[in-house]
N, C-alpha and C positions, 0 to 999 in steps of 0.2 A: 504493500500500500504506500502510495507516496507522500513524502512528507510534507503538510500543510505547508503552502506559504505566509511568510509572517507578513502582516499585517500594519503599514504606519501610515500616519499621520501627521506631517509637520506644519504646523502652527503659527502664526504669530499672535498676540496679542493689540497687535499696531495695527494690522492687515484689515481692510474693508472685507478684503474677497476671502479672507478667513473666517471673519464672521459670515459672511454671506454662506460659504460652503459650511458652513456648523449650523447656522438655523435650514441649510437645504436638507439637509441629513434627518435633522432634528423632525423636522416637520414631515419628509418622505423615504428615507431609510436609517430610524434610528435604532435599528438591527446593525446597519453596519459603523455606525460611531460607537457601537458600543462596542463590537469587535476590534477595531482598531486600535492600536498604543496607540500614544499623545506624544507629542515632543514638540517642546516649545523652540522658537528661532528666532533670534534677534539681534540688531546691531548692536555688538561689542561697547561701552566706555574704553575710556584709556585706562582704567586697572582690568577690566576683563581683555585687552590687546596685549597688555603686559603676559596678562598670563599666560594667554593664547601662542605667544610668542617665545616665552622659555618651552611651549610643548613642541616648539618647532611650526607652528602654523602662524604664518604670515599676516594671512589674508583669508577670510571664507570665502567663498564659492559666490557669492552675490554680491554685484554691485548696487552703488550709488545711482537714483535712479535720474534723468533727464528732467531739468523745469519745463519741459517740452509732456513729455509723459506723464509728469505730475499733473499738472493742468485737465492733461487729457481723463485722468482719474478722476477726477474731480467732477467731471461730467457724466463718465460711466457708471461712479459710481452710484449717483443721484437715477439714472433709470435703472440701474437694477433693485435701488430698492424699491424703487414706485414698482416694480414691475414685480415684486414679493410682496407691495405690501405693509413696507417696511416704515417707520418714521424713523431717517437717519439725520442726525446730528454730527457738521464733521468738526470733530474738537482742534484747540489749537494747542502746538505742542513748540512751548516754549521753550525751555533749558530740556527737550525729552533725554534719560535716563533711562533706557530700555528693563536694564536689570532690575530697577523695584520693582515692577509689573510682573516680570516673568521666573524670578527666583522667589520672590511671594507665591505666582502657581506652584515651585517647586516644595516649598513649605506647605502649602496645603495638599498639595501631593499626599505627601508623607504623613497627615494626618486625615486622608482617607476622602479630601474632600476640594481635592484638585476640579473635578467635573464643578461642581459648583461654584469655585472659584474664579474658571473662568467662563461660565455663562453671566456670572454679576459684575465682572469685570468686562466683558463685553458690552453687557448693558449701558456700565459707567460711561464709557467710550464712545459706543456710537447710537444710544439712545439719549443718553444724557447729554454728553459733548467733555464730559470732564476727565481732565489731564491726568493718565496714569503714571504718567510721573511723580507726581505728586503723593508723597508716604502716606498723606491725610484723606488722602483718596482711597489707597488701598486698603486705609486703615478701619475704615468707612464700610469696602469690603468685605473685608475679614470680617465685621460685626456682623454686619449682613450674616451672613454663612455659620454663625460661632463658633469663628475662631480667634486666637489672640491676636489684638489689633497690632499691639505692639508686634511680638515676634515675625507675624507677615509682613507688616509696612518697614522692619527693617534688615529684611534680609539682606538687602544688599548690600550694608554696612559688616555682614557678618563674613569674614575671612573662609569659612567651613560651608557656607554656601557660594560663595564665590567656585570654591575649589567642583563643588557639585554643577554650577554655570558651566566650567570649564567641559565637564564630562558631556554635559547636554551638546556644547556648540562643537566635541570633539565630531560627535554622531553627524551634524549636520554635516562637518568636513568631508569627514571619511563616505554619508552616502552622497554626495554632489547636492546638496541641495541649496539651487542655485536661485529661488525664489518661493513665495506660498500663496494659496497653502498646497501645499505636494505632499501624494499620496502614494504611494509603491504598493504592490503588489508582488513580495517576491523583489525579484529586482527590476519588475517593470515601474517604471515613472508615470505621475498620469498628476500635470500642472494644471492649474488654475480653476475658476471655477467651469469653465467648460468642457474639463474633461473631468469632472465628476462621474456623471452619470458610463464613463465607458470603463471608471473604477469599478462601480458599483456593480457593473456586467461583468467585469472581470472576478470582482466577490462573489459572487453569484452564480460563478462557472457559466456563464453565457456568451463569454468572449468578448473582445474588443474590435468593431469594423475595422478592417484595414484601409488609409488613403490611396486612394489612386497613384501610380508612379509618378516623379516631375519630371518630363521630359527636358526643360530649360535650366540651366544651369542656376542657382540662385546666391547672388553676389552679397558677400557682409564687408564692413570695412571694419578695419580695428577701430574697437573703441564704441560702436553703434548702440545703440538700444535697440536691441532686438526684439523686446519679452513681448508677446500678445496680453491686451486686454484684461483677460480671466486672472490676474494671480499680482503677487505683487514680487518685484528682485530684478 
């Protein structure tokens, strides 16, 4: 019998098209979020570069996106939520600090209540518009959910999560993941939110359509922004 493929998930908490593909799941296959591990992703500070960089990793797999393509998000993402349904709020992210946000998920990880954590921090975000940077936010969070406001809103200050950051953003290196939210199957890849549904066939043992060949050669220049649409990196 062959062995299950595992199963991921890569996240961000920053991401529109993250949340967007967790309330798609949520609302029409939340059989398969629940099968799937979590792994958070997000841009580094300069103490998680540091650290990033005694492990030998330079650089992640995702760049800095274009004020060309940002703009363009900005648009898309306003019809995809009318188009769910959705009332989104896009917050402003002043001094952002990724690590409060995402090693607080990791703290409530380990206290059994990471899923919770980060659908009220979702909420925070892009129903409310307020800045998860902000400790008093997540602190806010955390109460939400009960758990300790303190211990979540200041992980990032803690050295022994820091080190557990490191192990998470090691993962993202080591599978390429080069924007979110991005799903595998195995080691198939399957970005943004438009290729959701050919995950979920792929879960599902239904398969994934194949594109037609591209008979024309198709040119990048160093440096481009490539990424479609669906996903954010």
């Amino acid at each position: 019998m062959p062995k299950p493929k595992r199963l991921k998930w890569y996240f961000s908490l920053r991401s529109p098209y993250s949340w967007f593909a967790y309330r798609d799941l949520l609302a029409h296959n939340p059989d398969v979020l629940d099968a799937v591990e979590w792994f958070p992703v997000w841009e580094p500070d300069e103490w998680t570069s540091r650290l990033l960089a005694e492990e030998g990793i330079d650089a992640l797999p995702y760049t800095d996106m274009s004020k060309a393509k940002g703009l363009y998000i900005l648009q898309d993402t306003r019809r995809l939520a009318r188009a769910r349904g959705l009332a989104m709020t896009w917050p402003v992210d002043r001094k952002p600090v990724w690590e409060v946000s995402h090693l607080g998920y990791l703290v409530a990880t380990d206290a059994g209540k990471g899923k919770e954590f980060l659908a009220a921090t979702y909420r925070a975000r892009w129903e409310h518009g307020f800045d998860i940077s902000d400790p008093a936010v997540i602190a806010d969070v955390a109460r939400e959910i009960g758990l300790d406001p303190v211990r979540v809103s200041t992980a990032h200050e803690d050295p022994v999560m820091r080190a557990r950051g490191i192990e998470a953003l090691r993962l993202v290196y080591k599978d390429g993941v080069f924007g979110v939210p991005m799903f595998m199957h195995g080691q198939d890849k399957f970005w943004g939110t438009d290729r959701l549904l050919d995950f979920v066939a792929a879960f599902r043992g239904a398969g994934v359509a194949q594109p037609a060949p591209i008979e024309a050669p198709v040119l990048i220049t160093v440096g481009a922004d490539t990424g479609h649409a669906g996903g954010c990196g």
